[in-house]
C-alpha positions as CSV (number, residue, x, y, z in Angstrom):
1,X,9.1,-32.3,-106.2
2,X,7.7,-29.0,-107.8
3,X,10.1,-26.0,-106.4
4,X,6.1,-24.0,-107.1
5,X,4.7,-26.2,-104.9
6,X,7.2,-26.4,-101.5
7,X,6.8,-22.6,-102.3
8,X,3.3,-22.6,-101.6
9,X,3.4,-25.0,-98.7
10,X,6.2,-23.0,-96.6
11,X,4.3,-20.2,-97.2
12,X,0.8,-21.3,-95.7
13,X,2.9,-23.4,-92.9
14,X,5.5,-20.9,-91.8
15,X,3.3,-19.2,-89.0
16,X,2.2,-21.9,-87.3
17,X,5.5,-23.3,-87.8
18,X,6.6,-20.1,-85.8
19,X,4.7,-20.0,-82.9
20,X,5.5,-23.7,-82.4
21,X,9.4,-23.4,-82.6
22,X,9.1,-20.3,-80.4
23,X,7.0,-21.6,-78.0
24,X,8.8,-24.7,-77.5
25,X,12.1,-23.5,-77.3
26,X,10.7,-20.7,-74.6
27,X,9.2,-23.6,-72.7
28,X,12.3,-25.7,-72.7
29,X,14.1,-22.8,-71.6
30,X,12.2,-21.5,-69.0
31,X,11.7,-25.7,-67.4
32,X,15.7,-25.3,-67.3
33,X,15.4,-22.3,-65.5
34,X,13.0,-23.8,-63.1
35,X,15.3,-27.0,-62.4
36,X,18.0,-24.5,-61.7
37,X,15.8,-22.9,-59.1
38,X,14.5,-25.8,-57.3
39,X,16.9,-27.1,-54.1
40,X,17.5,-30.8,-54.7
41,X,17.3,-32.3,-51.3
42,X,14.1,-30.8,-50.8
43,X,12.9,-32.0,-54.3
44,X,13.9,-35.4,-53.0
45,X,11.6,-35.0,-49.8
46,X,8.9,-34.1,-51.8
47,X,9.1,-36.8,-54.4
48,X,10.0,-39.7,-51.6
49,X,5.8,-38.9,-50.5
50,X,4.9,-40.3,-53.6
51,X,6.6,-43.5,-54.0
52,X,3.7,-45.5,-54.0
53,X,2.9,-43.6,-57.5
54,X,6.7,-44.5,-59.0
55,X,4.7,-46.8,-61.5
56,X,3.8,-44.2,-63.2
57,X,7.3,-42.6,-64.2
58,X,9.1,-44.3,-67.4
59,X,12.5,-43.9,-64.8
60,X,12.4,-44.9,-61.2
61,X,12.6,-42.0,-58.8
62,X,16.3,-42.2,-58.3
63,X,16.7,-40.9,-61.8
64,X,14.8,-38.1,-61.2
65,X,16.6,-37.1,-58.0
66,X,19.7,-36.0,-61.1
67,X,19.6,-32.3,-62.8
68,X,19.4,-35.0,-66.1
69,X,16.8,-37.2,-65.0
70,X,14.6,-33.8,-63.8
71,X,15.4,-31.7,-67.0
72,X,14.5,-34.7,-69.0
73,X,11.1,-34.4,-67.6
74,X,10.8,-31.6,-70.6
75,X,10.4,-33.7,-73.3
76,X,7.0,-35.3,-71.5
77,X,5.8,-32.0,-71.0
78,X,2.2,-31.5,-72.4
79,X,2.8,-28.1,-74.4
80,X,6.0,-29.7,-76.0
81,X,4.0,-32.9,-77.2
82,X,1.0,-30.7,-77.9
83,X,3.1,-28.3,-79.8
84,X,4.3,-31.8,-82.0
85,X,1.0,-33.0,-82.4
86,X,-0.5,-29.2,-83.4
87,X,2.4,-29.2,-86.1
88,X,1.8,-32.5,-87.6
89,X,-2.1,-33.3,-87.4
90,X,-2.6,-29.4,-88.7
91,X,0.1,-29.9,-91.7
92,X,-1.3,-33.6,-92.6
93,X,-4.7,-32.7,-92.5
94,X,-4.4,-29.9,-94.9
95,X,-2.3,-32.3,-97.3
96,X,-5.1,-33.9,-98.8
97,X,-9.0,-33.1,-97.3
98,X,-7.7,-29.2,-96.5
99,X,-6.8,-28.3,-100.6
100,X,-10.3,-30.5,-101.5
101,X,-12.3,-28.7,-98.5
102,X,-11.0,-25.1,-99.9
103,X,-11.7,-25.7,-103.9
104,X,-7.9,-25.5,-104.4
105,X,-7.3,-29.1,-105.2
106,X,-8.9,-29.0,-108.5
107,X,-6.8,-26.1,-109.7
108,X,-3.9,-27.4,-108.0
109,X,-4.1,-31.2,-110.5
110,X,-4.8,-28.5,-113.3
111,X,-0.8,-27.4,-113.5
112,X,1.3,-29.3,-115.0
113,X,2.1,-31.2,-111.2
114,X,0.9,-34.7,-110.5
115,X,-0.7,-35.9,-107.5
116,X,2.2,-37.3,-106.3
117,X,4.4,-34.3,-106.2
118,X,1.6,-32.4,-104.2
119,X,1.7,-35.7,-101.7
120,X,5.8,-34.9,-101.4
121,X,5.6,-31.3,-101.4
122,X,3.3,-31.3,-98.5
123,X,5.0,-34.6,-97.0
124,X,8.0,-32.7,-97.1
125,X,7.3,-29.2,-95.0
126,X,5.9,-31.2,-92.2
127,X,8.8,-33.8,-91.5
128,X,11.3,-30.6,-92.0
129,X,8.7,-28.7,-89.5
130,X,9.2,-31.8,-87.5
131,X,12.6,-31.4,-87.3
132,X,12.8,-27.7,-86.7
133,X,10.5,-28.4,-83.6
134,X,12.7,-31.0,-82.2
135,X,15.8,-29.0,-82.7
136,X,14.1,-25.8,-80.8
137,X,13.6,-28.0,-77.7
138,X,17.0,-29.1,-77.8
139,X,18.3,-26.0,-78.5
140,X,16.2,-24.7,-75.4
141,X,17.4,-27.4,-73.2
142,X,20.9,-26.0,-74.6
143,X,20.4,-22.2,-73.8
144,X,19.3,-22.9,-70.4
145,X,22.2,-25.1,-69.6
146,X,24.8,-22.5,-71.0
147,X,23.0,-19.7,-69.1
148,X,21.7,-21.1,-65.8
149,X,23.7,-22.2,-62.4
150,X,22.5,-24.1,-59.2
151,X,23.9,-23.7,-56.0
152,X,25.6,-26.2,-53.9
153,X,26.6,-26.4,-49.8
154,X,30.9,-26.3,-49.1
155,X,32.7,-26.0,-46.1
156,X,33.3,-22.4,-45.4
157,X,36.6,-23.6,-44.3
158,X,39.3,-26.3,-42.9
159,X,41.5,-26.8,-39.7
160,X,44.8,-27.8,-41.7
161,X,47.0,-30.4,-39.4
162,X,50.9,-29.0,-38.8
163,X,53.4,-30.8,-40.6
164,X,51.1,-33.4,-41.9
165,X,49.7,-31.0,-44.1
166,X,45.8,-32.8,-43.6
167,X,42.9,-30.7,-43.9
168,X,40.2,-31.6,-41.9
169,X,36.3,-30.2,-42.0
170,X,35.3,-27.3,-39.5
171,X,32.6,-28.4,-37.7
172,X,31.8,-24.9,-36.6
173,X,31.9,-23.1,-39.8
174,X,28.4,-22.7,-41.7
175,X,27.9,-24.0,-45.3
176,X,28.4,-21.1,-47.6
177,X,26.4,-21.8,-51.0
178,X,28.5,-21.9,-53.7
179,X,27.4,-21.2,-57.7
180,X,28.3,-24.0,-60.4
181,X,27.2,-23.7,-63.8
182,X,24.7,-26.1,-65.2
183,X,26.5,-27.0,-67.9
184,X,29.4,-28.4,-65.7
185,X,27.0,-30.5,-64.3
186,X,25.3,-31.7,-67.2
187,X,26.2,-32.3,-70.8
188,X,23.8,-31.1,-73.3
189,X,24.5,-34.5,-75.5
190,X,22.6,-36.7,-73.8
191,X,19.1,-35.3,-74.4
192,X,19.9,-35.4,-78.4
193,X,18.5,-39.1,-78.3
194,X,15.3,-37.7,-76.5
195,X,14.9,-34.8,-78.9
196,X,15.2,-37.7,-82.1
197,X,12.6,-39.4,-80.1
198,X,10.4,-36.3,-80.2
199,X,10.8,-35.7,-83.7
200,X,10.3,-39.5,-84.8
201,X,6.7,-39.4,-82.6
202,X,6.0,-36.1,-85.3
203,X,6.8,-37.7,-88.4
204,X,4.5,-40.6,-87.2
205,X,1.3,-38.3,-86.5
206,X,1.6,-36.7,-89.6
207,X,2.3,-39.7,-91.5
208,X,-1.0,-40.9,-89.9
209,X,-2.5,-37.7,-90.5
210,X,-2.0,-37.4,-93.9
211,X,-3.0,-41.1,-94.3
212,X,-6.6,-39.9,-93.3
213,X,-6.6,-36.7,-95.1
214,X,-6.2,-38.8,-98.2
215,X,-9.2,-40.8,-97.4
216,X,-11.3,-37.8,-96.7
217,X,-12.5,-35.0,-98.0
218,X,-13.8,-32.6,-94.7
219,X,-10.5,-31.6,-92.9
220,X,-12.4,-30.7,-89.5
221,X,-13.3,-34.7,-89.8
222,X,-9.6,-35.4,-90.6
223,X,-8.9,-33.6,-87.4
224,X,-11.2,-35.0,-85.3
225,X,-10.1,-38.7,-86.0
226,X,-6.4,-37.6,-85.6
227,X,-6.6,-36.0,-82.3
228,X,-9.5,-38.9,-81.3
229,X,-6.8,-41.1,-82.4
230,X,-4.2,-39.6,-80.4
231,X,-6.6,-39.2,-77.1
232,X,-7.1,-43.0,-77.4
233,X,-3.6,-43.8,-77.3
234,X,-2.7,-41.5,-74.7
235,X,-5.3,-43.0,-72.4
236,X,-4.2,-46.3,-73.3
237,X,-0.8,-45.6,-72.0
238,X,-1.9,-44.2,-68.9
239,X,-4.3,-47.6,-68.3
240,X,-1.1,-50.1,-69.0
241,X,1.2,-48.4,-66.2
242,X,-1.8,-48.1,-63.6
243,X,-1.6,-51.6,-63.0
244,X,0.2,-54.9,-64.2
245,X,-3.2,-56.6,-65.0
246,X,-3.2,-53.9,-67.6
247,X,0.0,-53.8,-68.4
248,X,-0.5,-55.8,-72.2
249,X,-2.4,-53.2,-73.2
250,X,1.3,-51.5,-73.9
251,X,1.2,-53.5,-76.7
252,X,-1.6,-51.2,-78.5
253,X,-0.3,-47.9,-78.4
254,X,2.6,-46.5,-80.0
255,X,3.4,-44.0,-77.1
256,X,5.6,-47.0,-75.6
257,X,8.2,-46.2,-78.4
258,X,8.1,-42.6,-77.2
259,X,9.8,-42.3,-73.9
260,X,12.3,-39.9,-74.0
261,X,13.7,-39.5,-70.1
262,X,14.4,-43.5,-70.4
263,X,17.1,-42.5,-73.2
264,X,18.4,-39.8,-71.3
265,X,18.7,-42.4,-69.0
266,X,20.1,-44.9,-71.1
267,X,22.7,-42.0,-72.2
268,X,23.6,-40.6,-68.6
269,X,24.1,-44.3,-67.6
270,X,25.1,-46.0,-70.7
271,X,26.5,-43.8,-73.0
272,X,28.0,-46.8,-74.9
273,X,24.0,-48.2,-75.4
274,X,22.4,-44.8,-76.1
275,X,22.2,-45.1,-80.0
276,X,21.9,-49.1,-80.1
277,X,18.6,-50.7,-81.7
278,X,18.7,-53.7,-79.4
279,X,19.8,-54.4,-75.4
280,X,20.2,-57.1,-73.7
281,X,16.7,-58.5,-72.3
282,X,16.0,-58.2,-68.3
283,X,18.2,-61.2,-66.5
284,X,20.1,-62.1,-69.8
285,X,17.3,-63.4,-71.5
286,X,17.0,-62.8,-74.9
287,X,16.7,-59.0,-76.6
288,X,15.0,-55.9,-75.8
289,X,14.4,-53.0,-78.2
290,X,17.1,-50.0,-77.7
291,X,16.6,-46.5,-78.0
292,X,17.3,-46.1,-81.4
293,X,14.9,-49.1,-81.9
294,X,11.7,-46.9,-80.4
295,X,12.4,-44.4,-83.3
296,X,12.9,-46.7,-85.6
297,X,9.0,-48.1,-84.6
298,X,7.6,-44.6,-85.2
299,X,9.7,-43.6,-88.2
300,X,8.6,-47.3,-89.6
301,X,4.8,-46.7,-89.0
302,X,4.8,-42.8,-90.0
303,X,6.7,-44.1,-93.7
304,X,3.9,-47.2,-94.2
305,X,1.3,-44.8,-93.3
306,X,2.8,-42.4,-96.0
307,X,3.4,-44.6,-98.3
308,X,-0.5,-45.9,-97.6
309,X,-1.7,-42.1,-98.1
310,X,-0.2,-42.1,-101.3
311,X,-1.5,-45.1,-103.1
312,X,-4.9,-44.5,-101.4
313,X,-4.1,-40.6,-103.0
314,X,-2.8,-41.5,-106.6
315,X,-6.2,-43.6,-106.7
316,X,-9.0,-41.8,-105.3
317,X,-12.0,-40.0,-107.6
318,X,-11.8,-36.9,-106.2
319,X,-15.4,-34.8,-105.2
320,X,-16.2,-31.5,-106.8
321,X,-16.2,-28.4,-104.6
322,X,-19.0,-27.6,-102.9
């Protein structure tokens, strides 16, 4: 890669780069903040209303009734996958139809560079954005832990039994609320699987991205197809859990690989499994993709679809500017 041209592209990507990191690092922070605030019992009689709806959560409800399971919640938030997508469809886009669309790309392939190291150069910002944006939320979830406490009911006191030295619970004392740090009560660790998740659903939308900025040369059009694109998929997700008739249509959309709150899950519950690419199948029977394995989809399709944007790239005629 040219040193000139990673220049140029942290340059013209480090504001929106910015905003994104700051915004969901805030976010992750502040829902933190908001778990710490919210009484748990009363979450849990609130959420038992809607159990006819569990279908719809990647975890079943009991996970959710854990400071874990609700802080894990983040990483399905819309402004931190929003923030993601921004990042990667706005750097991909640009790769390719954004430099044609401005008249740059011409002057650009007149430097001594070759198509190819414009490809990395660009490739390159947006998978290290990536993982700057996946780090902030983790990094959020982090702070908040570190900074936040929840309050729990004790005994205000015990009758302690003469000579037998037993202490028995006062019936007639009232609870007093005692303070325990987050952090004692849940490890940071188990949400770096979830946050490797994030990052490996950015690398794929770029990868995508960039696949159709290559084949374009308008990059409001490149846009439009990725977001339509990601739109699509969304909805498709939401149609497969409504119902089980539907439930094949899993099969066409890559947000099944993303599901970060099942590998908090997995990591709460089975720390030995957390970083495995294959489980044990439901009832013994055969195998079942691990948490590592989802990345390992989305890294898999975001590299073909790079590797796809650059042979479609190196062979293109490319239009004059208008």
């Amino acid at each position: 890669m040219n040193r000139s041209l990673l220049r140029k592209c942290v340059a013209e990507a480090q504001v929106l780069l910015l905003f994104c990191a700051l915004a969901v690092y805030a976010f992750c922070w502040l829902r933190v903040w908001l778990v710490s605030r919210f009484d748990m019992p009363r979450f849990r009689t609130i959420l038992e209303q809607f159990r006819e709806y569990e279908r719809f959560s990647p975890v079943p409800f009991e996970q959710l009734f854990t400071h874990a399971g609700r802080i894990a919640m983040t990483f399905d938030e819309p402004i931190v996958v929003v923030c993601m997508a921004v990042w990667a469809i706005g750097r991909g886009s640009d790769c390719v139809s954004g430099e044609i669309g401005r008249g740059t790309m011409e002057m650009l392939l007149a430097q001594p560079v070759s198509r190819r190291q414009i490809l990395c150069s660009q490739a390159a910002v947006t998978i290290l954005g990536a993982a700057v944006l996946a780090l902030a939320a983790w990094l959020g979830i982090y702070t908040g832990l570190c900074l936040h406490a929840v309050k729990t009911s004790a005994p205000a006191s015990a009758w302690t039994v003469p000579w037998l030295g037993l202490e028995l619970p006062n019936p007639l004392a009232a609870a007093e609320p005692e303070s325990v740090p987050l952090q004692q009560i849940v490890d940071a660790a188990v949400f770096a699987p979830a946050a490797l998740n994030l990052f490996a659903l950015g690398f794929f939308l770029a990868g995508l991205t960039t696949l159709l900025s290559a084949c374009d040369r308008y990059r409001w059009r490149t846009i439009g197809l990725a977001a339509g694109f990601y739109v699509v998929e969304v909805l498709i997700k939401v149609l497969s859990v409504a119902t089980d008739r539907l439930s094949g249509l899993s099969r066409l959309t890559v947000f099944s690989a993303y599901e970060p709150q099942r590998m908090v899950s997995w990591a709460v519950h089975q720390p030995d499994q957390a970083w495995n690419v294959w489980l044990p199948g439901a009832a013994g029977r055969g195998l079942a993709w691990g948490p590592l394995g989802y990345d390992l989809i989305l890294l898999g399709l975001g590299t073909a679809a790079y590797i796809a944007a650059g042979w479609v790239f190196q062979r293109r005629d490319l239009p004059a500017p208008l």
